[in-house]
TIRO-196785 format. One record per atom (N, C-alpha, C, CB): x, y, z; residue in three letters; atom name. Coordinates in steps of 0.2 Angstrom, whole numbers, plus 2048, in hexadecimal, padded with zeros to 3 digits. Atoms other than C-alpha are relative to their C-alpha. Glycine has a CB too. Layout:
BEGIN
X:Y:Z:ALA:CA
...
// end
This chain:
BEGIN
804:807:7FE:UNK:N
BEA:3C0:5BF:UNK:CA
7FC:7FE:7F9:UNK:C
7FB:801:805:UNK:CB
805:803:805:UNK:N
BE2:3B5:5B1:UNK:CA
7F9:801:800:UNK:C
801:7F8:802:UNK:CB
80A:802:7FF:UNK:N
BD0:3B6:5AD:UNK:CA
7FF:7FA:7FD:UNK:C
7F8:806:7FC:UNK:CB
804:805:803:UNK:N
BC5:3A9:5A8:UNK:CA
7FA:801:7FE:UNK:C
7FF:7FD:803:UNK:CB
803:7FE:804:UNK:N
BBA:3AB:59C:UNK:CA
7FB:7FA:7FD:UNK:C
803:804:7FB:UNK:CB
804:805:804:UNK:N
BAC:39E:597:UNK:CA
7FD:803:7F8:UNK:C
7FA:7FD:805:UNK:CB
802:800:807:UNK:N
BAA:39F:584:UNK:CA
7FB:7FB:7FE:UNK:C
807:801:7FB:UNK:CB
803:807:802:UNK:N
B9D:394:57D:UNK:CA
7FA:804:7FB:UNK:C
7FC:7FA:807:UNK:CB
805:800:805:UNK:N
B8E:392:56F:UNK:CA
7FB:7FF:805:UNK:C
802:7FD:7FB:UNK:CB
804:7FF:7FE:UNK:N
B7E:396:576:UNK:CA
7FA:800:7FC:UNK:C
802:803:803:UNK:CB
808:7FF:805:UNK:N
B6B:393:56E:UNK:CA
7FC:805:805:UNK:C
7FA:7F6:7FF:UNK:CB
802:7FB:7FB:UNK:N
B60:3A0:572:UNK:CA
7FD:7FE:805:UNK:C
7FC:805:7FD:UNK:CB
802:800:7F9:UNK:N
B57:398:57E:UNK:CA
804:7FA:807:UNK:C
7F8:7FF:7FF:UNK:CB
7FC:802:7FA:UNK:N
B67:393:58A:UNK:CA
803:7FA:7FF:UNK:C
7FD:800:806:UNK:CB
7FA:807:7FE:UNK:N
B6E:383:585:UNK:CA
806:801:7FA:UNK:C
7FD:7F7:800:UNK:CB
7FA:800:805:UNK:N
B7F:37E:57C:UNK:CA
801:7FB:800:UNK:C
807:803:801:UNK:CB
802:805:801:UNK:N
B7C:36D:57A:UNK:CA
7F8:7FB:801:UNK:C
804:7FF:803:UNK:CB
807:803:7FE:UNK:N
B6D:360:579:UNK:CA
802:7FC:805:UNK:C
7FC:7FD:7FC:UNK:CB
803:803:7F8:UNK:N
B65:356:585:UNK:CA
806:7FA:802:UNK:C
7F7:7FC:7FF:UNK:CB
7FD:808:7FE:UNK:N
B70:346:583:UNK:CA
80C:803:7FF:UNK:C
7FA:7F8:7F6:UNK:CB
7F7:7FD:804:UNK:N
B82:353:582:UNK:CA
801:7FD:7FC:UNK:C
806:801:803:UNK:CB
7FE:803:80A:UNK:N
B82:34E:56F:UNK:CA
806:806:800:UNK:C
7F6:801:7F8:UNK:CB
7FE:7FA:803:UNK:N
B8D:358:564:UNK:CA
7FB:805:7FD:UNK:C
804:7FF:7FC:UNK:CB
806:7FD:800:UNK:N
B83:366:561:UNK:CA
800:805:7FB:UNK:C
7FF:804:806:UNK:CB
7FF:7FE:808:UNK:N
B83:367:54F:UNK:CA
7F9:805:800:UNK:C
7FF:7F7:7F9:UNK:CB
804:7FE:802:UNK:N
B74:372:550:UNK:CA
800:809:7FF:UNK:C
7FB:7FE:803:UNK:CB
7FD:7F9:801:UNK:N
B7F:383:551:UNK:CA
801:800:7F9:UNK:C
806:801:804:UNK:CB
7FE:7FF:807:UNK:N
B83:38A:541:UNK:CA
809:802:7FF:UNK:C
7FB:807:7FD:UNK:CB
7FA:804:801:UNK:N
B93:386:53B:UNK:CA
802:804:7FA:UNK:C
800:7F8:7FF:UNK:CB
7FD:7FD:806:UNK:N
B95:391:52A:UNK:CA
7FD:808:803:UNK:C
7FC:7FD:7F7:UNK:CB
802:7F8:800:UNK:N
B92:3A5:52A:UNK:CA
806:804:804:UNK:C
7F9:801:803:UNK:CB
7FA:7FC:7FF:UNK:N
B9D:3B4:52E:UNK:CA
800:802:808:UNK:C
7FF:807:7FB:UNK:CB
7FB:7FE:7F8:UNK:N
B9E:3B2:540:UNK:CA
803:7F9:803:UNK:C
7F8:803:808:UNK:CB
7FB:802:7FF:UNK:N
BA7:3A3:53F:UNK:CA
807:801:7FC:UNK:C
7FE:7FB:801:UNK:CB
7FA:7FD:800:UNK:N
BB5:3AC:537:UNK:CA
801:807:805:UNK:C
801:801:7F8:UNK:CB
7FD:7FA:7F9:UNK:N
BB6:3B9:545:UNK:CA
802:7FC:804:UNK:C
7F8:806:805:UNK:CB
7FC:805:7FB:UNK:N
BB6:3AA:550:UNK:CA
807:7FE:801:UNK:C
7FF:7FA:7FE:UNK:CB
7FA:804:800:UNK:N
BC5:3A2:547:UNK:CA
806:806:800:UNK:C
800:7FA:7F7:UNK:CB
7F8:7FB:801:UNK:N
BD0:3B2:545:UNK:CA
7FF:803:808:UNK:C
800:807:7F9:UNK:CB
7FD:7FD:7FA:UNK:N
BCB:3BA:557:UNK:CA
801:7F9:806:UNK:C
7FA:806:803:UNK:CB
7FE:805:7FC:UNK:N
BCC:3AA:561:UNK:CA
803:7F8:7FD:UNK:C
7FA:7FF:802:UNK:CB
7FD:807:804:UNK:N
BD5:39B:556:UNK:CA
801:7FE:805:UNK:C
806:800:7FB:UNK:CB
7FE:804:7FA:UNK:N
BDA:394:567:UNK:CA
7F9:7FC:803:UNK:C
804:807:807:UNK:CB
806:803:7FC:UNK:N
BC8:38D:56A:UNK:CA
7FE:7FC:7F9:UNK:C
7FA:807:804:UNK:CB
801:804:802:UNK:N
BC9:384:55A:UNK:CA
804:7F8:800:UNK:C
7FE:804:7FB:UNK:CB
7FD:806:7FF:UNK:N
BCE:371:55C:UNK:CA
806:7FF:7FD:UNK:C
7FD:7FB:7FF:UNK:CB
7FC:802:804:UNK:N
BDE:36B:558:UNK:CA
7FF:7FD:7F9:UNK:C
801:7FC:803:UNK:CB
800:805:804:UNK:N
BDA:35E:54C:UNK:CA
7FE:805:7F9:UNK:C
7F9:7FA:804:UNK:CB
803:7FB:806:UNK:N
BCF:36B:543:UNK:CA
803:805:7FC:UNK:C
7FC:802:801:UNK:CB
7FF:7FA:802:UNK:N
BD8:37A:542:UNK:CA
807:800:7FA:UNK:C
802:804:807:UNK:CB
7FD:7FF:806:UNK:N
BE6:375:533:UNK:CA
7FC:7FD:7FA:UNK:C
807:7FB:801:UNK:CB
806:7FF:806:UNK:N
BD5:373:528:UNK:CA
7FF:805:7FE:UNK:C
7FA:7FF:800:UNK:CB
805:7FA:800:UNK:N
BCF:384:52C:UNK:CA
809:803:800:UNK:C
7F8:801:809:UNK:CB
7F9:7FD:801:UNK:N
BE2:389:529:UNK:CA
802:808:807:UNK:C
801:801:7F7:UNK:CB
7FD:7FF:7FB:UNK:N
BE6:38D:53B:UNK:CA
804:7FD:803:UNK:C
7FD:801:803:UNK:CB
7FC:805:7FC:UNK:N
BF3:381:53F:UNK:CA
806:804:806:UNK:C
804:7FB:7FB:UNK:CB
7FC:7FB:7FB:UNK:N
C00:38E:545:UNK:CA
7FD:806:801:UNK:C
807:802:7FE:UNK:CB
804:7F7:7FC:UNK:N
BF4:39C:54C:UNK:CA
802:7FF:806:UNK:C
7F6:803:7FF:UNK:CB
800:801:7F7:UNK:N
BF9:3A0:55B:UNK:CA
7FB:804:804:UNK:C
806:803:803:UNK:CB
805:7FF:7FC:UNK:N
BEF:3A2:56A:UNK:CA
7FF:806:803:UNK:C
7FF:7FC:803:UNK:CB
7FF:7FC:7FF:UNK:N
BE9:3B1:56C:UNK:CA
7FD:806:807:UNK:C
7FF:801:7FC:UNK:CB
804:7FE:7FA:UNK:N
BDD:3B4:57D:UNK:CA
802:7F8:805:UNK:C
7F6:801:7FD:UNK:CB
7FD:806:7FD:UNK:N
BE1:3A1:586:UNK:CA
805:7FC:7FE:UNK:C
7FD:7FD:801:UNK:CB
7FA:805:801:UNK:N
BEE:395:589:UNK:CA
7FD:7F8:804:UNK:C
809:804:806:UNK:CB
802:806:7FD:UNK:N
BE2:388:595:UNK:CA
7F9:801:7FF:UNK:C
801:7FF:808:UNK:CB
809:801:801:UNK:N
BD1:381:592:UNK:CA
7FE:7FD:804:UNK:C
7FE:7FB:7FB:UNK:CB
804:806:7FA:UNK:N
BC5:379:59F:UNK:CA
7FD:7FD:7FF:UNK:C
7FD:800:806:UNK:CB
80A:804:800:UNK:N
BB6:36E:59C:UNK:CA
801:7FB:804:UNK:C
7FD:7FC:7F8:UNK:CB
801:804:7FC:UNK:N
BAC:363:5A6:UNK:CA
801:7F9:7FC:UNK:C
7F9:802:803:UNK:CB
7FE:805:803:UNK:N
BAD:352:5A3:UNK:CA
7FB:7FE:7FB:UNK:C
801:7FA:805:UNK:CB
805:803:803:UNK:N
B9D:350:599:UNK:CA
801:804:7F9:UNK:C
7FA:801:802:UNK:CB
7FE:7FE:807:UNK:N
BA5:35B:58C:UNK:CA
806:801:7FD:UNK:C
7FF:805:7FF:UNK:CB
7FB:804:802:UNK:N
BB4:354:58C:UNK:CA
7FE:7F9:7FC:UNK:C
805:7FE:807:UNK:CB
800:803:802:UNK:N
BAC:345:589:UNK:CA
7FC:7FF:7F6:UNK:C
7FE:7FE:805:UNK:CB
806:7FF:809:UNK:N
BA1:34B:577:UNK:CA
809:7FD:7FB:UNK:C
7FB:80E:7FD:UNK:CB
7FD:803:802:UNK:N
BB4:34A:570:UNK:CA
803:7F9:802:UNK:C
802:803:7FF:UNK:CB
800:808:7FD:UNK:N
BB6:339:578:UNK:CA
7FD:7FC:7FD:UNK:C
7FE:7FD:807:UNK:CB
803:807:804:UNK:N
BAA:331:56F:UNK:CA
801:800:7F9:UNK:C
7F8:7FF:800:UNK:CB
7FD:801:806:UNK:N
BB2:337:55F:UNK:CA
807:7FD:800:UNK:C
801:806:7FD:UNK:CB
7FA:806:800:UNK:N
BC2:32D:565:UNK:CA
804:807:802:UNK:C
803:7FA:7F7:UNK:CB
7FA:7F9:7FF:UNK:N
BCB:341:56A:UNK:CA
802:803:805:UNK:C
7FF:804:7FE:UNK:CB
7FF:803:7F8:UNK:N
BD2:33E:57A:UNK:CA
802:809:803:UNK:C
80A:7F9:802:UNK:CB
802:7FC:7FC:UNK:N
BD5:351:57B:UNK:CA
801:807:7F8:UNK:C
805:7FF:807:UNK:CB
801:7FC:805:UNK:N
BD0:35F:56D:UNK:CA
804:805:7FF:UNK:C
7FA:803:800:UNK:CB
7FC:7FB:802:UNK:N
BDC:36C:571:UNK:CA
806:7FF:804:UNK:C
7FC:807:7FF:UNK:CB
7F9:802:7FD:UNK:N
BED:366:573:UNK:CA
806:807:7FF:UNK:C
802:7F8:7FB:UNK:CB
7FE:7FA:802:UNK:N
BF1:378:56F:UNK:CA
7FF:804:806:UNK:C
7FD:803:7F9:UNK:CB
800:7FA:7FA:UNK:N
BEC:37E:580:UNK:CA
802:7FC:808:UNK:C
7F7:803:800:UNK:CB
801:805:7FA:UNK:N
BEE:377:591:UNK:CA
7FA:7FD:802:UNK:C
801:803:805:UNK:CB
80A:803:7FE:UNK:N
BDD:36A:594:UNK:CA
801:7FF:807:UNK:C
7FD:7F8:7FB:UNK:CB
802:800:7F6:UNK:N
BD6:36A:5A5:UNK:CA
7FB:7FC:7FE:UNK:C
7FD:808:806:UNK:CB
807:805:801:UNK:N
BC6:35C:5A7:UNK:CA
7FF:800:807:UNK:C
800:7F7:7FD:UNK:CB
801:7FE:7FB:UNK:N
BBE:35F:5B7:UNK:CA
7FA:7F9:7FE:UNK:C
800:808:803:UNK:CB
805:807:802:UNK:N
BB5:34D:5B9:UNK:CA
801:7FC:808:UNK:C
804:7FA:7F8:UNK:CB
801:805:7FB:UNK:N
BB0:344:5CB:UNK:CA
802:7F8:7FE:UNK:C
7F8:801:801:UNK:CB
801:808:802:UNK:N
BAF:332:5C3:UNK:CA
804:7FE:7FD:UNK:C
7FB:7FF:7FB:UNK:CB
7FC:800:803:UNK:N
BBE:334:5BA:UNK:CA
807:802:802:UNK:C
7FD:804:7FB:UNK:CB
7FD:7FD:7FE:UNK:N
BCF:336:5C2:UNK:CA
809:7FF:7FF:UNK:C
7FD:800:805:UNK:CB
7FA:800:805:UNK:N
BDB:332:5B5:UNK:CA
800:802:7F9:UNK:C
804:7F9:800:UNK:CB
802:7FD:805:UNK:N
BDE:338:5A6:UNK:CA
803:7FC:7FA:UNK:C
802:806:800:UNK:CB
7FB:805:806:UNK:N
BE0:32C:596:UNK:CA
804:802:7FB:UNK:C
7FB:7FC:7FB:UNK:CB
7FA:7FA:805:UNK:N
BEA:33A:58C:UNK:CA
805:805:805:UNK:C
7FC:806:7FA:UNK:CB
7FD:7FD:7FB:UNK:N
BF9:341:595:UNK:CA
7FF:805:7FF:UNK:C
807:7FE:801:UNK:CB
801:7F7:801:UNK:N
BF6:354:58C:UNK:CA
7FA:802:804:UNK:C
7FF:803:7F6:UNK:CB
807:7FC:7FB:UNK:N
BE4:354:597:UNK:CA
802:7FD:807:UNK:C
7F6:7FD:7FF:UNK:CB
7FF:802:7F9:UNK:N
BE5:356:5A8:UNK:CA
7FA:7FF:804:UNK:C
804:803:804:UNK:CB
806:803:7FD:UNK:N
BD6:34E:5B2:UNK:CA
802:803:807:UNK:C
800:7F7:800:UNK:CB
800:7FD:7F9:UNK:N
BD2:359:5C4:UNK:CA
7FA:7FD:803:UNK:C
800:808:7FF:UNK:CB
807:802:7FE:UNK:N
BC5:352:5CF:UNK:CA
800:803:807:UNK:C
7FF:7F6:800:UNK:CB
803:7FB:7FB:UNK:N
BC7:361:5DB:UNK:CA
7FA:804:7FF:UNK:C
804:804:803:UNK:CB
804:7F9:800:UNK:N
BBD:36F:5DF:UNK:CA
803:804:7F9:UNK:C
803:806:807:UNK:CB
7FE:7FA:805:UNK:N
BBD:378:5CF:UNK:CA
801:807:802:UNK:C
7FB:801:7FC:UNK:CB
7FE:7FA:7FD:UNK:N
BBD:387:5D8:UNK:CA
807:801:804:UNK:C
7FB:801:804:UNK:CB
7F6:7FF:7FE:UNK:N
BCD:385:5E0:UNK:CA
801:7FF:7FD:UNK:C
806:7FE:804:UNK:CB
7FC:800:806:UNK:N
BD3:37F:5D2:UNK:CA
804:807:7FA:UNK:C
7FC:7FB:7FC:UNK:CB
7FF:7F9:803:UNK:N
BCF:38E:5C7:UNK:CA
805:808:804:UNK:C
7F8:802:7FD:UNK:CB
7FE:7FA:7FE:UNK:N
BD3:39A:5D4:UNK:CA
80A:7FF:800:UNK:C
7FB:803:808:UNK:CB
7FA:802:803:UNK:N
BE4:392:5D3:UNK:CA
804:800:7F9:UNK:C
800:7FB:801:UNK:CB
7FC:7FD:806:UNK:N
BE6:395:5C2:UNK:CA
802:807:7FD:UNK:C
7FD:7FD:7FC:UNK:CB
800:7F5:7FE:UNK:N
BE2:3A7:5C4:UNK:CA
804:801:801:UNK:C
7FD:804:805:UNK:CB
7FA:7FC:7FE:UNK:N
BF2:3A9:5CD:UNK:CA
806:7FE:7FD:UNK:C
801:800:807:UNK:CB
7FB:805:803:UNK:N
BFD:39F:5C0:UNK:CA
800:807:7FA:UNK:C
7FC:7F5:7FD:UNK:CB
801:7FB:807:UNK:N
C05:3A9:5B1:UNK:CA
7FF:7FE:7F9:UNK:C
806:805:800:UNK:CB
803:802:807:UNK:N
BFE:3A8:5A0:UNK:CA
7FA:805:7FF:UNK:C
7FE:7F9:800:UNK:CB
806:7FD:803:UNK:N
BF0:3AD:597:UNK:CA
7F9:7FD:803:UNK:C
800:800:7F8:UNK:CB
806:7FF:7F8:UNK:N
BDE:3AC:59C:UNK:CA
7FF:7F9:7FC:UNK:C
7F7:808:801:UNK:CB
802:806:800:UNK:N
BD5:39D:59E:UNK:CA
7FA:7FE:7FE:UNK:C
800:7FF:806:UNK:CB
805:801:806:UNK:N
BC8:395:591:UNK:CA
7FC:7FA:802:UNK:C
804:800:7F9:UNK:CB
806:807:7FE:UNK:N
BB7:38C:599:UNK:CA
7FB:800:7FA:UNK:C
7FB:803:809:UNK:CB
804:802:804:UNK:N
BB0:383:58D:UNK:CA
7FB:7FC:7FE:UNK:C
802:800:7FD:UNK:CB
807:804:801:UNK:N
BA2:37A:593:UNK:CA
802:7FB:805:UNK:C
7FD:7FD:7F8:UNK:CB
809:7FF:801:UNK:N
B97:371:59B:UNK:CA
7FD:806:805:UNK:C
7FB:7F8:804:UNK:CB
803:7FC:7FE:UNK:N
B8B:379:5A2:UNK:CA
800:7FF:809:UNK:C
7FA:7FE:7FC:UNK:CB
800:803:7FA:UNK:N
B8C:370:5B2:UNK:CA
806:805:805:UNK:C
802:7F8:800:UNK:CB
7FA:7FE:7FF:UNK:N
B9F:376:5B5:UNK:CA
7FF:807:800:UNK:C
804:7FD:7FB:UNK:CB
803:7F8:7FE:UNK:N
B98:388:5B1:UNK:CA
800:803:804:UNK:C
7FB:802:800:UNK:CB
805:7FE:7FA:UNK:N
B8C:389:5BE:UNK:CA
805:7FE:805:UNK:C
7F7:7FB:801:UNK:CB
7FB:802:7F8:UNK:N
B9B:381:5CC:UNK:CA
806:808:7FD:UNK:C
806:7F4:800:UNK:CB
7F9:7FC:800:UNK:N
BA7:38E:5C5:UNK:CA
7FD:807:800:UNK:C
805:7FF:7F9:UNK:CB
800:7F7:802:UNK:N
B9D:3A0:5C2:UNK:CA
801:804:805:UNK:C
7F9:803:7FD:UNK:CB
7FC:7FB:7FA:UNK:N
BA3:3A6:5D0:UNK:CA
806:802:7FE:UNK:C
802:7FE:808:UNK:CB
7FA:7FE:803:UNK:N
BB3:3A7:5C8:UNK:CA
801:802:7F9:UNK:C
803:7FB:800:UNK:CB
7FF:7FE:806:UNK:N
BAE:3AC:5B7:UNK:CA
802:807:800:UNK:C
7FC:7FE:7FD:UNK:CB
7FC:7F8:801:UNK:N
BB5:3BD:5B3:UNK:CA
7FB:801:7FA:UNK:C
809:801:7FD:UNK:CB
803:7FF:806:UNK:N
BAC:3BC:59F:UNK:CA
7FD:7FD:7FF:UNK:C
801:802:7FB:UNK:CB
804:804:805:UNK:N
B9E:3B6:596:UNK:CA
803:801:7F8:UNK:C
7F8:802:802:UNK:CB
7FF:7FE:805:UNK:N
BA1:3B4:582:UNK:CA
7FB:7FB:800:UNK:C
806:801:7FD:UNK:CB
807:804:802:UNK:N
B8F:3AD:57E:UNK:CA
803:801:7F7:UNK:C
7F7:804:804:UNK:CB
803:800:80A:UNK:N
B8E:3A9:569:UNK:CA
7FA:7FE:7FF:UNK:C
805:7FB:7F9:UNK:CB
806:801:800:UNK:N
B7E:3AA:569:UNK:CA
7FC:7FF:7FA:UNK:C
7FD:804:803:UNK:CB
802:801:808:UNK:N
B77:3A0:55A:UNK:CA
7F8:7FF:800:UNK:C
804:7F7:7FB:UNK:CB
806:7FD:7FF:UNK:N
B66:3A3:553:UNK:CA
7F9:7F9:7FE:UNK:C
800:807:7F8:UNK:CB
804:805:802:UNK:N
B5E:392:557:UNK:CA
7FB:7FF:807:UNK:C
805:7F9:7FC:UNK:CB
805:801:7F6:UNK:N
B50:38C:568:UNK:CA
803:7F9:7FD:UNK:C
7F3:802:803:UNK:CB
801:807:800:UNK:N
B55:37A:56C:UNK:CA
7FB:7FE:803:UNK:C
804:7FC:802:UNK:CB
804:801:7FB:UNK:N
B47:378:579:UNK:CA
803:7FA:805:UNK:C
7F8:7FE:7FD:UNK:CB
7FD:801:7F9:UNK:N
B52:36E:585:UNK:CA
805:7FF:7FD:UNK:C
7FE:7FA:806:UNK:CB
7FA:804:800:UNK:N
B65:368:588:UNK:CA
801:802:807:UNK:C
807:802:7FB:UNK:CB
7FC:7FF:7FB:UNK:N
B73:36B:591:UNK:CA
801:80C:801:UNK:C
808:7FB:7FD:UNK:CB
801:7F8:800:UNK:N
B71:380:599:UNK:CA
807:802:801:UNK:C
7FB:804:807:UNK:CB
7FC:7FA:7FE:UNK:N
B7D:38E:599:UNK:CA
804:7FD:808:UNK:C
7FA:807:801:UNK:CB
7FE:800:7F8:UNK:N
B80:38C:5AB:UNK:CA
7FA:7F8:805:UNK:C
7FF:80B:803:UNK:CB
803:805:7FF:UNK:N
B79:37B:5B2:UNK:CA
7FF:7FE:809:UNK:C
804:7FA:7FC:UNK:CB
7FE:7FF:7F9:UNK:N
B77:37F:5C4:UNK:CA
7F9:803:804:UNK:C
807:804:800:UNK:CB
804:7FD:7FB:UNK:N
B6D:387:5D5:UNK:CA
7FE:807:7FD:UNK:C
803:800:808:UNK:CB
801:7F9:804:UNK:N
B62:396:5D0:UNK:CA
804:806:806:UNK:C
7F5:802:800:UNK:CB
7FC:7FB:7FC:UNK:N
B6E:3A6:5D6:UNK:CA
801:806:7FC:UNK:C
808:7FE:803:UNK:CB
7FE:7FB:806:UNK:N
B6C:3B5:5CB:UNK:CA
807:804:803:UNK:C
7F9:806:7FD:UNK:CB
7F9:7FC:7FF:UNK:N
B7D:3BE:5C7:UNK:CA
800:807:7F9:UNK:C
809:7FA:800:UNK:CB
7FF:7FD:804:UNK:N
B7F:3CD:5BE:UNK:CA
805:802:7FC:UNK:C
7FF:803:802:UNK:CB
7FC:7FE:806:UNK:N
B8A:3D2:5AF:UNK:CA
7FF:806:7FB:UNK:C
801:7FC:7FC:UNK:CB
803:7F9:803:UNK:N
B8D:3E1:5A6:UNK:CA
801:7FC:7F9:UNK:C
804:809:801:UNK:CB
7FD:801:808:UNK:N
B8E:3DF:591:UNK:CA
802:805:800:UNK:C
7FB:7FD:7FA:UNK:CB
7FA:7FB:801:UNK:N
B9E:3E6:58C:UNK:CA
801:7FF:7F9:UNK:C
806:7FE:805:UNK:CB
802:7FE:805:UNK:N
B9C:3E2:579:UNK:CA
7FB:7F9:7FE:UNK:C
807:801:7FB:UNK:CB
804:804:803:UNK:N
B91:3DB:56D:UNK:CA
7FF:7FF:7F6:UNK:C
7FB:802:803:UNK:CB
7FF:800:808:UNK:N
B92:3D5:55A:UNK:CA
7FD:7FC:7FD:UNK:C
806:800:7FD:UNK:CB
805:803:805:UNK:N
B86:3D0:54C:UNK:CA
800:7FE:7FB:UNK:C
7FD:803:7FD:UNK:CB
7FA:802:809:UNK:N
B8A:3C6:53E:UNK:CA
7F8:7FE:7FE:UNK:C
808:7F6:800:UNK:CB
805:800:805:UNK:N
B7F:3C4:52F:UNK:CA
7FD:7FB:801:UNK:C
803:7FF:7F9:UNK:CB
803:805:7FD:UNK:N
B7D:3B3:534:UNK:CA
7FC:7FE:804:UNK:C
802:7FE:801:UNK:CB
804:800:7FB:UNK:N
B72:3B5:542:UNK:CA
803:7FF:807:UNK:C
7FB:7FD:7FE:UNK:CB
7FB:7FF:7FB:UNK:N
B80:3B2:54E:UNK:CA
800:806:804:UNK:C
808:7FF:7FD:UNK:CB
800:7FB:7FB:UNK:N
B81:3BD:55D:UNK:CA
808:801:804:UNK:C
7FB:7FF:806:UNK:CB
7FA:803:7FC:UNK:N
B92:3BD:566:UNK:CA
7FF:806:808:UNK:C
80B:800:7FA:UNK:CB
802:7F8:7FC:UNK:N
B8D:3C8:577:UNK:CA
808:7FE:807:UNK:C
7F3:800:806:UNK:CB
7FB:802:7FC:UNK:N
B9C:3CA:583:UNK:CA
7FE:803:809:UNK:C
807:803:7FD:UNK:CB
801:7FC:7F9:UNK:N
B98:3CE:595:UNK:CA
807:7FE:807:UNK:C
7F5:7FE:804:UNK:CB
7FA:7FF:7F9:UNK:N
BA5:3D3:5A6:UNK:CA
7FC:7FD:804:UNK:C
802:808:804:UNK:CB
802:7FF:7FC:UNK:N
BA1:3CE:5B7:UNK:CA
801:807:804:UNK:C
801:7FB:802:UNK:CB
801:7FA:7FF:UNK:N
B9B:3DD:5C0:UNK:CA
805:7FC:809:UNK:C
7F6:805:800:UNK:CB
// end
C-alpha cells in the first residue's frame, strides 16, 4: 500500500506560510540542508526550477503524486504556474474550483479522504502532501509521515501546520537531522 507523507517547511512556531498565503520567502533558502533536500528528495523541487539547480533528469525517488489544497496551488497561480510539478502526478483538492485550467492537474472536489484512501490502493510510490494547512487537518487521518524542515525563524501568525478542530494525535520520531544552518528536518510515523 502507498503512504502518504506530508513533507513541508515549518517556522518554529507552526506555520508554513503567512497570514495572507503569500510565498513564504521567510524560510531560508541557502545552507546545507537544502542540498540534502535536493539530492534526497529532488521530486519536491518544481519543474520549472530544477534544470537551474541541475536536476532536470533526477528521478524521483520517494513520490510519483503530489496533493495540495487549492490555496497552495494557487501561491503558483499568481506567478502564472498552472502547475509546479509536472514531473509528478498533481492532485488540487478545491470546493470552488471544479475544473482544471491545465490538463497535467487534476481538480477533485470530493472527500479528500476517499480520495487519498483510493490512492493508497493504486500502485506506485507514495504520495507527497504538500500543503495547506487546511487540507492537512481534513487528511491526518490518513497521514502515515510527517517530514517537518523546521527552519530557525517565529512568524507570529499564518497559515498552521495542520489548520483544523483541536484532536491531539500521537507520533513517534523516527529520525532527525541538523544542519549547520539551523534547519531541523524531524521525521515522525503514525503510531
Amino acid at each position: 500500500m502507498r503512504k502518504l507523507t506530508y513533507l513541508v517547511a515549518s517556522t518554529i512556531d507552526g506555520f508554513i506560510t503567512g497570514p495572507a498565503n503569500d510565498n513564504p520567502d521567510f524560510f531560508l533558502h541557502e545552507g546545507d540542508h537544502g542540498d540534502f533536500i535536493r539530492a534526497e528528495y529532488p521530486e519536491i523541487m518544481p519543474t520549472h526550477i530544477r534544470p537551474l539547480i541541475g536536476l532536470a533528469d533526477a528521478p524521483n525517488k520517494h513520490f510519483d503524486t503530489v496533493l495540495q489544497g487549492r490555496g497552495s496551488w494557487d501561491i503558483g497561480m499568481r506567478e502564472g504556474i498552472t502547475n509546479a510539478y509536472q514531473h509528478l502526478r498533481s492532485i488540487v483538492f478545491s470546493r470552488s474550483t471544479a475544473e482544471s485550467p491545465d490538463p497535467t492537474v487534476e481538480f477533485v472536489a470530493t472527500d479528500p479522504v476517499a480520495e487519498v484512501r483510493e490512492l493508497k490502493q493504486e500502485k506506485g510510490a507514495g504520495i507527497w502532501l504538500c500543503g495547506g494547512g487546511k487540507l492537512a487537518a481534513a487528511l491526518r487521518s490518513e497521514i502515515d509521515e510527517l517530514i517537518i524542515k523546521l527552519h530557525p525563524v517565529v512568524a507570529g501568525a499564518g497559515i498552521s501546520l495542520f489548520d483544523g478542530e483541536f484532536a491531539p494525535q500521537q507520533y513517534d520520531l523516527t529520525d532527525t537531522r541538523a544542519f549547520t544552518s539551523g534547519v531541523m528536518h524531524l521525521t515522525y510515523t503514525k503510531r
